[in-house]
N, C-alpha and C positions, 0 to 999 in steps of 0.2 A: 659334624663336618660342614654344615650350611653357613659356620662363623669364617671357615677359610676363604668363603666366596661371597662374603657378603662387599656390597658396595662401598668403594672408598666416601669418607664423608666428604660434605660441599664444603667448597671455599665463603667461608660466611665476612663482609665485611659492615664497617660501620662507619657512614660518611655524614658529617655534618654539615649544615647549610650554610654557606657562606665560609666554610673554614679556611678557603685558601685568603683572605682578604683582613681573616679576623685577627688582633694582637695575640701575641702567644707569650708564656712564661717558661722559658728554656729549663728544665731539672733534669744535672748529668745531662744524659743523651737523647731526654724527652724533651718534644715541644707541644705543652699542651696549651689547649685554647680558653682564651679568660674569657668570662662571662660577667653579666653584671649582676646579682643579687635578683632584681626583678624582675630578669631578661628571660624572654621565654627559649627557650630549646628545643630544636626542629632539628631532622635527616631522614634519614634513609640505611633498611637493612638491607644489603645485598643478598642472596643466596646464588652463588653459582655453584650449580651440578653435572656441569662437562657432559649433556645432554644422557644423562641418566635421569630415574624417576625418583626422583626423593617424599617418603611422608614425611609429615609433622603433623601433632598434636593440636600444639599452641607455637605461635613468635610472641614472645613478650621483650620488651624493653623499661627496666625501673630506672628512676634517678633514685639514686640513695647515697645519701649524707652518712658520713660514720666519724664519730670519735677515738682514734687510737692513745692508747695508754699505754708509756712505754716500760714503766715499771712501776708496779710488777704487771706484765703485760695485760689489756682489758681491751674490749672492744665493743663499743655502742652505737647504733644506728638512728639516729633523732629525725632520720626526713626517708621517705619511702614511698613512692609514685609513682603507680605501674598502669603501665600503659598495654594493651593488647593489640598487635600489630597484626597479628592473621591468626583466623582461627582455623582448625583443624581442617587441610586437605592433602595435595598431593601439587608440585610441578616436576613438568619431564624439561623445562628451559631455564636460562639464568632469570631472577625475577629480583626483583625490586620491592618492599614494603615501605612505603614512608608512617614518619613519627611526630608526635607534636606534644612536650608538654608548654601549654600557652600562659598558665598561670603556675610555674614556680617558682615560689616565693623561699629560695634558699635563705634561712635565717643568718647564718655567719660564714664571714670569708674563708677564705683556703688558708691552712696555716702548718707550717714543718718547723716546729719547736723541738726543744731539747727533751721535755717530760709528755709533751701528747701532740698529736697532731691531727687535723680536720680534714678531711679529704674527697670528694665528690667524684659518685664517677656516674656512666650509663650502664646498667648492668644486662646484656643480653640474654636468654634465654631461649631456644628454639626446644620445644619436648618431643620425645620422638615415639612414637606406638611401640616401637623396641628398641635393645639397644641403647647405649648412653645420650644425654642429653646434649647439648652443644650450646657452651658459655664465653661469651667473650664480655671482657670490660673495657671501658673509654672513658680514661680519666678527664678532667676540665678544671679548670681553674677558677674559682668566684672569688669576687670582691665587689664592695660595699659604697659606692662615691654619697660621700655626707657633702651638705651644704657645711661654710660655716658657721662653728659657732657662734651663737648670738650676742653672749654674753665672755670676754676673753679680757680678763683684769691682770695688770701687773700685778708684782707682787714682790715683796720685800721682805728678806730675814737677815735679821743679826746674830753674831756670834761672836766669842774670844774665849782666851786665855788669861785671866787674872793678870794684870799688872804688865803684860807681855802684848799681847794684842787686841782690835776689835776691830770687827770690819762689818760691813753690807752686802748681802747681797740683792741684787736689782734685776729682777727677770722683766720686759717687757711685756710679756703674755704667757701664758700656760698651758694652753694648747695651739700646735703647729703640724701643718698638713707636712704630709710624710716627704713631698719635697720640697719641703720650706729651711729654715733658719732660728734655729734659737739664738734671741739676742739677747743681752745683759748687760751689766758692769758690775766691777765691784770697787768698792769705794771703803781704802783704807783708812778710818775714823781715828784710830788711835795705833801707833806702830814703837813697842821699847822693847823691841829683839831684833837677831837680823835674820830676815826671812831667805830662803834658799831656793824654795821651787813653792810654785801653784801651778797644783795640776785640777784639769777637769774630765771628767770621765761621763760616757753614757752609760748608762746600765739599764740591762733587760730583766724583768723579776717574772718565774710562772710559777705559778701553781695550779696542780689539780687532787680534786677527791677523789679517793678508788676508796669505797670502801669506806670506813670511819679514819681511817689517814687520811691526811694532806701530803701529797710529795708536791717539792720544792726546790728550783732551781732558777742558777742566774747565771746571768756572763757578762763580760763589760763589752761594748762593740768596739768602744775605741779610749785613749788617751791621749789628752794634750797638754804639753805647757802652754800656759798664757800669760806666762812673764816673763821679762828679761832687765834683770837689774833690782836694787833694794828701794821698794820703795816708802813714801815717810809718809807722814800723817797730810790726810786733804788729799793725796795718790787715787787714781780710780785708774781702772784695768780694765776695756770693752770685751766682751763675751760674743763670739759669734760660732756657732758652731751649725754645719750644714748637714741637712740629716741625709741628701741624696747617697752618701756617700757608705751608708751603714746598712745593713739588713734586717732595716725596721719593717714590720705590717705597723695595724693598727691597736690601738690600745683595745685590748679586749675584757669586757666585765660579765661574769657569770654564764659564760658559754657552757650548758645543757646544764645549767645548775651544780656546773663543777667545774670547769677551768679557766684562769685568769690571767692574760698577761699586760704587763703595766712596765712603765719607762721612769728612770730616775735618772737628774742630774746628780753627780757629784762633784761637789769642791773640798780640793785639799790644801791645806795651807802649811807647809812644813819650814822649822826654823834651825838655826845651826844647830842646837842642843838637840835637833830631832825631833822634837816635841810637833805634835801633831794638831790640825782645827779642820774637824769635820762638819759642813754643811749638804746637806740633801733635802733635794725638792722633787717632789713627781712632778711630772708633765706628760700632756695627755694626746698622743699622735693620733689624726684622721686622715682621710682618703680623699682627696678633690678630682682626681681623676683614674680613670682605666689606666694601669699599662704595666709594661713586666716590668722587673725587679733585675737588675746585673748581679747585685750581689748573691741571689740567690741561686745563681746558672749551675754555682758547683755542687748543690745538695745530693 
């Protein structure tokens, strides 16, 4: 009978320092708060008990990093940092605990892919001498601002079709911060067909390990024409393609020693008979600054 009469639980919440000020990345109907990689993370746990006596145990507050796998579904936690906010007493008033982790060093950004996704949150805990425990989570956002690269070459590939076509293609650089511009051209060397359309596309490739499998998946972000008209030999065609406008992150390689995601240009060269001239180049997107993403608001 003593469960019918026992005290309703406290209103527990969880305020971050500086969160009204800080950039945020809109998902659906969330606005969560971006952080930077080696930024440290500080707040405050509230407990209000509407002037009742509440025990606890322990307050604890973790940051924990987790890898989600979406099929066949998996789930691994690579970063875990627990902090002890109050140890075992009692208040009969609303009370306040503050938190500090001053050295976390989250290894990889935030990321909502097709096949896995990365995700950070602060994970509450209050333990109670009886009675269920009281959990709540506060998602966050990390990401990773690189200098740039040191070293960033043009690059050049050729391609054709026997007796039909041969062309170049001319990237200016190879890697480009995520709100930059891929530039090019391409430079028709030899043209004895009539060409109909050149298309370029981005393409996202992921992969991750579960297991002794690779799952594998990709999607193109966008397609464009970049021609208008047939053109003849000595012809060159500028390339510019903007990446603000796509739902890039950054190139990822070997995240927890299983998932990877990488950016490929495509060119297509298609001619009246159909007949098809595939070129593909990776290129390698970094981060030059903090801030949200639009494209991503609808996830």
């Amino acid at each position: 009978m003593s469960g019918l009469f026992s005290a309703p639980a406290p209103e527990v919440t969880v305020a971050l320092d500086g969160a009204a000020a800080r950039l945020k990345q809109q998902i659906a109907e969330r606005a969560v708060p971006i952080y930077d990689c080696r930024e440290p993370i500080s707040g405050s746990v509230t407990i209000a008990v509407k002037g009742r006596r509440f025990e606890y145990s322990e307050v604890r507050v973790e940051l924990v990093g987790s890898l989600f796998v979406a099929n066949p579904e998996e789930m691994k936690e690579f970063l875990l940092i627990s902090r002890e906010v109050a140890r075992a007493g009692a208040i009969t008033q609303d009370s306040a605990f503050p938190f500090a982790f001053p050295r976390s060093e989250k290894p990889y950004e935030t990321y909502f892919g097709l096949t896995f996704r990365i995700r950070y949150t602060l994970r509450l805990t209050i333990v109670r001498p009886s009675g269920s425990n009281l959990a709540k989570d506060v998602e966050i956002w990390v990401q990773s601002v690189d200098l740039p690269p040191s070293f960033n070459p043009k690059i050049k590939l050729e391609a054709g079709l026997p007796d039909l076509i041969q062309l170049e293609l001319e990237l200016f650089a190879t890697k480009f911060p995520l709100d930059g511009c891929i530039m090019g051209k391409v430079y028709f060397i030899s043209v004895q067909t009539r060409i109909v359309s050149m298309e370029l596309s981005l393409l996202r490739r992921e992969s991750v390990n579960v297991g002794v499998q690779t799952v594998k998946e990709h999607e193109i972000l966008g397609r464009f024409e970049v021609m208008d008209g047939q053109p003849v030999r000595s012809d060159s065609v500028p390339l510019r393609l903007f990446l603000a406008q796509f739902p890039c992150e950054s190139t990822y390689r070997n995240v927890c020693c299983a998932a990877n995601v990488r950016y490929f240009l495509n060119l297509v060269v298609t001619d009246e008979e159909e007949r098809k001239l595939y070129l593909r180049q990776e290129v390698e997107l970094w981060r030059q600054q903090l801030g949200p993403h639009p494209a991503l608001s609808d996830m």
